[in-house]
C-alpha positions in Angstrom: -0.1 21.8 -9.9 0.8 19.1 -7.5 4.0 18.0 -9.5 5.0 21.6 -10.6 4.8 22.9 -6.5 6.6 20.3 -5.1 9.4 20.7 -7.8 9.2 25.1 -6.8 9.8 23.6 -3.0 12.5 21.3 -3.4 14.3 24.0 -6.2 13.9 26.9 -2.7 14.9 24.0 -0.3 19.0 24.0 -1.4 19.7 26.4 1.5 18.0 27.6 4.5 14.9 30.3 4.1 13.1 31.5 6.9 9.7 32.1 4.8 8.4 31.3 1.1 5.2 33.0 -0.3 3.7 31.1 -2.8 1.7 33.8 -4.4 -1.6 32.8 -6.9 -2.5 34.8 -10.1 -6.7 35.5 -10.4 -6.5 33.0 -13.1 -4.7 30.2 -11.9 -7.4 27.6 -11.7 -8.8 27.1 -8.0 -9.7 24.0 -8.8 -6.4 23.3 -8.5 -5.6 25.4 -5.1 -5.8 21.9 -3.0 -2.9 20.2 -5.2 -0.7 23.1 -5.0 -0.7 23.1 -1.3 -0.5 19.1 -0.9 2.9 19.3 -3.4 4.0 21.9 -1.5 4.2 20.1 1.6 5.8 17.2 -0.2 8.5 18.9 -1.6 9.4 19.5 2.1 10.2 15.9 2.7 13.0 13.7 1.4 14.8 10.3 1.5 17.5 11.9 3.4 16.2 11.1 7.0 19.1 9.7 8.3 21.4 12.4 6.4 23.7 14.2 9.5 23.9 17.1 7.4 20.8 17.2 5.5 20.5 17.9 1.8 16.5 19.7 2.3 16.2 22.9 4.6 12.5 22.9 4.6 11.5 26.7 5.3 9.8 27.3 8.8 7.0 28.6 7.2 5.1 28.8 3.9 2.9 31.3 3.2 -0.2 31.0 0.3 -1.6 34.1 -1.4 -4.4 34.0 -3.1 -5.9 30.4 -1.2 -9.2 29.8 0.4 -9.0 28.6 3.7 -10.6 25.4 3.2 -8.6 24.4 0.1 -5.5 24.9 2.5 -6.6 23.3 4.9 -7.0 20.0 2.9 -4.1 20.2 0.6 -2.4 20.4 4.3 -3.7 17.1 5.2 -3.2 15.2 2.0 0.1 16.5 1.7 1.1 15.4 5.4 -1.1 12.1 4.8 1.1 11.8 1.6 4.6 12.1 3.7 3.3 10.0 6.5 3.3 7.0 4.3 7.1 8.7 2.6 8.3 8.0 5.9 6.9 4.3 6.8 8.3 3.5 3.4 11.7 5.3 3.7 12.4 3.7 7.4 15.3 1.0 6.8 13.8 -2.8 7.9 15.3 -2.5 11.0 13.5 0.5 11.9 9.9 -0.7 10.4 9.0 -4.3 11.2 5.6 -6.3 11.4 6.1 -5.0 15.3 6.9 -1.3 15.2 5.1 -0.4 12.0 1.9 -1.7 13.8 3.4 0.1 16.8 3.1 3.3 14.3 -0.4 2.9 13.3 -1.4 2.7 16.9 0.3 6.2 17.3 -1.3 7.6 14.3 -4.8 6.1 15.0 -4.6 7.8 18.5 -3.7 11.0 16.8 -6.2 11.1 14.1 -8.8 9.2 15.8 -9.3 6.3 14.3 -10.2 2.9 15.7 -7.3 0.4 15.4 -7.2 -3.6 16.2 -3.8 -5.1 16.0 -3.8 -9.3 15.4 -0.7 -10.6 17.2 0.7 -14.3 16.5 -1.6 -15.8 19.0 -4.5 -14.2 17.5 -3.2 -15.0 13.6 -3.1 -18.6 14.9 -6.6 -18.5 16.3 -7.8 -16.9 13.3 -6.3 -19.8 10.9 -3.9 -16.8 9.1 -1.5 -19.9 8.5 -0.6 -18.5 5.1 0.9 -14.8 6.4 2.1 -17.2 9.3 4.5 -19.4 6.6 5.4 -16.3 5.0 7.0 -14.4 8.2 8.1 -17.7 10.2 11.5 -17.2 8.8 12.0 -14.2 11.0 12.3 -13.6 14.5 10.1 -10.2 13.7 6.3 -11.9 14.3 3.7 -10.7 11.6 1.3 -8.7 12.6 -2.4 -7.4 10.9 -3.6 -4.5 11.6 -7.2 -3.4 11.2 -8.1 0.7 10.9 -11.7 1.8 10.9 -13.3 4.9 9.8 -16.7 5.4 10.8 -18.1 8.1 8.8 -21.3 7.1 7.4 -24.4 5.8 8.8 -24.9 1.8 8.6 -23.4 1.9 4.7 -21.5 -1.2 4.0 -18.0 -0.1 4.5 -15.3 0.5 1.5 -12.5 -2.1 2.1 -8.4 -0.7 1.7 -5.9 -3.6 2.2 -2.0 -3.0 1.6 0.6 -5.7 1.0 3.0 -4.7 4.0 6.4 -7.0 3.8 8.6 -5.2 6.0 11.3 -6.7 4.3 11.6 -8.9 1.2 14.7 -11.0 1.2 13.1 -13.3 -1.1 13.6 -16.2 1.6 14.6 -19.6 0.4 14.0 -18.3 -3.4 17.3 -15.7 -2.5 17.2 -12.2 -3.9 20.4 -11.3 -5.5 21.8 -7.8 -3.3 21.3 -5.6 -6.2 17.2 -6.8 -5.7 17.2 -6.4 -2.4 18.6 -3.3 -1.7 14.8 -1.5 -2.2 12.9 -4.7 -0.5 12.4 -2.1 2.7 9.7 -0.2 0.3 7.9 -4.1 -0.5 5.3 -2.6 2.6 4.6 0.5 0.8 0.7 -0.7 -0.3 0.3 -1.0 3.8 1.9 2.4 4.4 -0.2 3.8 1.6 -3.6 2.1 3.5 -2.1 4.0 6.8 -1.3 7.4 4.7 -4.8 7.0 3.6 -6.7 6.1 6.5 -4.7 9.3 8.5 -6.4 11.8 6.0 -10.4 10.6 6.0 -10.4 10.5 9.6 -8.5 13.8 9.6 -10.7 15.4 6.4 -14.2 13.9 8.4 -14.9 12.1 4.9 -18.7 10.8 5.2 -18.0 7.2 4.2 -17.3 4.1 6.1 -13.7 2.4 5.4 -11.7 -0.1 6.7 -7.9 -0.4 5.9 -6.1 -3.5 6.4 -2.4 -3.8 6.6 -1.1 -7.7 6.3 2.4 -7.2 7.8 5.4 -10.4 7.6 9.1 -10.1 7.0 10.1 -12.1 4.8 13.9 -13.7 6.1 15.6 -17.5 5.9 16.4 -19.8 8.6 15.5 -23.0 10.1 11.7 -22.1 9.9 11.4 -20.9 6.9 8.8 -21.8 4.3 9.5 -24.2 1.8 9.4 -24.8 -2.1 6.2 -27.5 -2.2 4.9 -26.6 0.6 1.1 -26.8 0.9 -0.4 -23.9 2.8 -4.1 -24.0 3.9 -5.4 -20.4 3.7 -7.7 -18.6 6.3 -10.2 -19.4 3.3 -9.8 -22.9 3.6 -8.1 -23.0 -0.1 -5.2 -24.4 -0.3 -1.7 -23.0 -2.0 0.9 -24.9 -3.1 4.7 -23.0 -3.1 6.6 -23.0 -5.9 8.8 -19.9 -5.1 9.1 -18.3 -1.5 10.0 -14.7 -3.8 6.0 -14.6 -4.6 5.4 -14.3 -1.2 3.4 -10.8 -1.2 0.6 -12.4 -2.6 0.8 -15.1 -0.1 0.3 -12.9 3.1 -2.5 -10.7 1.2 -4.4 -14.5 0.7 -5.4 -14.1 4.3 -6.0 -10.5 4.3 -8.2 -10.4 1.8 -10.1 -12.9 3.4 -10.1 -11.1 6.7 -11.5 -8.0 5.0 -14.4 -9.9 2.9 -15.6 -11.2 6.3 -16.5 -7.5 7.4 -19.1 -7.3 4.0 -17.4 -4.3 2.2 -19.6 -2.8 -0.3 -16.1 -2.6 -2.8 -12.6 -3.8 -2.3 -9.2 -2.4 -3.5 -5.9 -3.6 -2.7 -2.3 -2.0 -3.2 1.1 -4.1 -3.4 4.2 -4.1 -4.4 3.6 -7.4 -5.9 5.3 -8.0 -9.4 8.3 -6.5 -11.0 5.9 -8.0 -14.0 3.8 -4.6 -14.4 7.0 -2.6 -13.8 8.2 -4.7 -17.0 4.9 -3.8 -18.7 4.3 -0.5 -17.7 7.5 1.1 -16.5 8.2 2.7 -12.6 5.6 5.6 -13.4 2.6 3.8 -14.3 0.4 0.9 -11.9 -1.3 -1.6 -13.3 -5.2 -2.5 -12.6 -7.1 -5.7 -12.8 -10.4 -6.1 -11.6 -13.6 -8.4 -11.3 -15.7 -5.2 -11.7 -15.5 -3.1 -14.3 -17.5 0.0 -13.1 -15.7 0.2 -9.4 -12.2 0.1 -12.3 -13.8 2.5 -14.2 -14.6 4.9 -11.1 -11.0 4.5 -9.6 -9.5 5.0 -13.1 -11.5 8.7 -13.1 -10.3 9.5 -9.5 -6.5 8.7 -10.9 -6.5 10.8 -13.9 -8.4 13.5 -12.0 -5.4 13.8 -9.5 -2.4 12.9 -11.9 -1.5 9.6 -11.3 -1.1 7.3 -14.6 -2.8 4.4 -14.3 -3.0 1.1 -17.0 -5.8 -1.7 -16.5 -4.4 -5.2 -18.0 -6.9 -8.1 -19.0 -8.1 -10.4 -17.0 -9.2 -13.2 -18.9 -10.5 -16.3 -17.7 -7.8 -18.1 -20.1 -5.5 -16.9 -17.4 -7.2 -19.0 -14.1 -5.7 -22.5 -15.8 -1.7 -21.2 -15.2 -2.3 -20.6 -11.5 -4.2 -23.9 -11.2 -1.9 -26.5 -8.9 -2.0 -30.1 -9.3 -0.9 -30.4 -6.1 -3.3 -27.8 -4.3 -6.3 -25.6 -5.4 -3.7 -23.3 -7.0 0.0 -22.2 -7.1 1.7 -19.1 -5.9 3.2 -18.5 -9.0 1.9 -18.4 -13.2 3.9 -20.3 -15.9 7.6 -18.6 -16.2 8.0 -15.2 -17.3 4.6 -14.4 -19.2 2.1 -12.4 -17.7 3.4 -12.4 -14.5 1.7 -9.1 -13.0 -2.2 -10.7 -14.7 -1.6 -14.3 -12.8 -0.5 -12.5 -9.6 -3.8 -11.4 -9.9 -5.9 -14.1 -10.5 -3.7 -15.7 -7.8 -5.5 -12.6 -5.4 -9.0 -13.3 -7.0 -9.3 -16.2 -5.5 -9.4 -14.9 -2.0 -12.2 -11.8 -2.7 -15.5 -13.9 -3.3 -17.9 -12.3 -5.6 -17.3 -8.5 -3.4 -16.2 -6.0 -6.6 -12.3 -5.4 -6.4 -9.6 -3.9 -8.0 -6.2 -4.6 -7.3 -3.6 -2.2 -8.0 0.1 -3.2 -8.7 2.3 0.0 -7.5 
């Protein structure tokens, strides 16, 4: 329903309507009445943001037939959740940085009304975030965490969100080629997807407790950039060795991972950008799971089928743990070569979420 409504949109968005009536049959399911509404309003949004003549006129209304009231009123929100995060992710670099996209949050906390804490440099330093520190200290934009809380339950432990958020991914002293880097604006899109998500429990009153965190560094090259064999001693006290400035998503989330075990969350699940690995594995449609928990997979695996979105878990073997092992430090930011890159990106993260149950999705 989602898919085939947001197609119908963009199909009546080529020219400008003043009103579209999406009109329901008895039959059609209304199970389904919430995702026809949320892929409505995300057909109304495009790319094309900076377009002087744009290429979407979104009609100044939509009208539903045939809708309860409260199933319109959610697939509203998701759908406007959904195109908040369209937007963080769209922004060019110069637009969204560690700065302004924490700047956005604020805004959107403020709307929605969630609590927000935003850790400057000072406070980064103070906290020992030394690893998100070497990853952005090749940029004049400062990195930036921010931490959004949901209070909806009672004293329950909360559920832990963290998003990889590199504003942009120039690959620092391990140099993107331009035709890799053209897209490294979307490398923050697991922090706008924490934000997107955050924006639509406190706006849906979802009776749970969650906290999203959003690790936030640009990665850029100059005089203070960080180093091939480097040794970087995390927030966790472990130690990572650099072998490749490029792998430097998993890097900043070494910190933010630890930041969010220290609040006790009852389950953990993280979102990156992090390997074109699983993209290799699993094509541009499909993210890749890997978990120390097989029932919290298993649960998140049911909530992605039951909303469309194709999902793949990969193995996580304990054969794997020895090719992020560093002889230098406790491990290294990167596996042996090519094999089983998206798995040992991982295990890389796994080191950094104690024994809470976690899943780490690579979009």
């Amino acid at each position: 329903a989602f898919d085939s409504a947001a197609a119908a949109i963009r199909k009546l968005a080529d020219r400008p309507r003043k009103s579209v009536l999406v009109s329901l049959a008895e039959s059609f399911p209304e199970s389904m009445h919430e995702s026809l509404v949320a892929g409505c309003i995300f057909g109304c949004e495009g790319q094309g943001i900076y377009q002087s003549e744009t290429s979407i006129h979104v009609p100044e209304t939509i009208v539903f037939s045939g809708v309860s009231p409260s199933a319109m009123e959610r697939g509203r929100v998701i759908g406007e959740s959904i195109n908040q995060t369209r937007r963080l992710v769209n922004e060019p670099p110069a637009m969204i940085y560690p700065e302004s996209f924490a700047d956005r949050a604020a805004e959107l906390a403020s709307d929605v009304g969630l609590s927000i804490e935003i850790w400057d440099k000072p406070k980064l330093e103070t906290e020992g975030c030394r690893a998100m520190l070497a990853v952005g200290a090749g940029s004049s934009k400062e990195p930036r965490l921010v931490v959004l809380r949901h209070d909806g339950g009672n004293d329950d432990p909360p559920i832990a969100l963290v998003g990889k958020g590199v504003t942009f991914d120039s690959g620092g002293l391990s140099l993107k080629p331009s035709e890799s880097m053209t897209d490294m604006k979307c490398d923050m899109a697991g922090a706008a997807t924490v934000v997107g998500v955050m924006s639509a429990l406190a706006r849906l009153g979802v009776k749970r407790n969650v906290i999203g965190f959003c690790g936030l560094a640009e990665n850029m090259v100059s005089g203070d950039s960080y180093k091939l064999g480097d040794v970087i001693e995390t927030r966790s006290g472990k130690t990572i060795e650099i072998l490749n400035t490029d792998a430097e998503g998993r890097v900043v989330l070494a910190d933010t991972l630890d930041v969010a075990v220290s609040h006790r969350p009852a389950a953990m699940v993280d979102l990156a950008t992090l390997t074109g690995a699983c993209m290799v594995a699993l094509g541009n449609e499909v993210a890749g799971l890997m978990t120390n928990d097989q029932s919290l997979c298993d649960q998140l695996r049911i909530a992605a089928d039951r909303v469309g979105e194709p999902v793949w878990q990969l193995p996580m073997f304990d054969l794997y743990d020895e090719k992020v092992k560093s002889c230098v430090a406790d491990i290294k930011n990167i596996g042996e070569g090519r094999w089983g890159g998206a798995i040992t990106a991982a295990k890389f993260l796994q080191n950094f979420v104690s024994d809470v149950p976690w899943v780490h999705i690579d979009i």
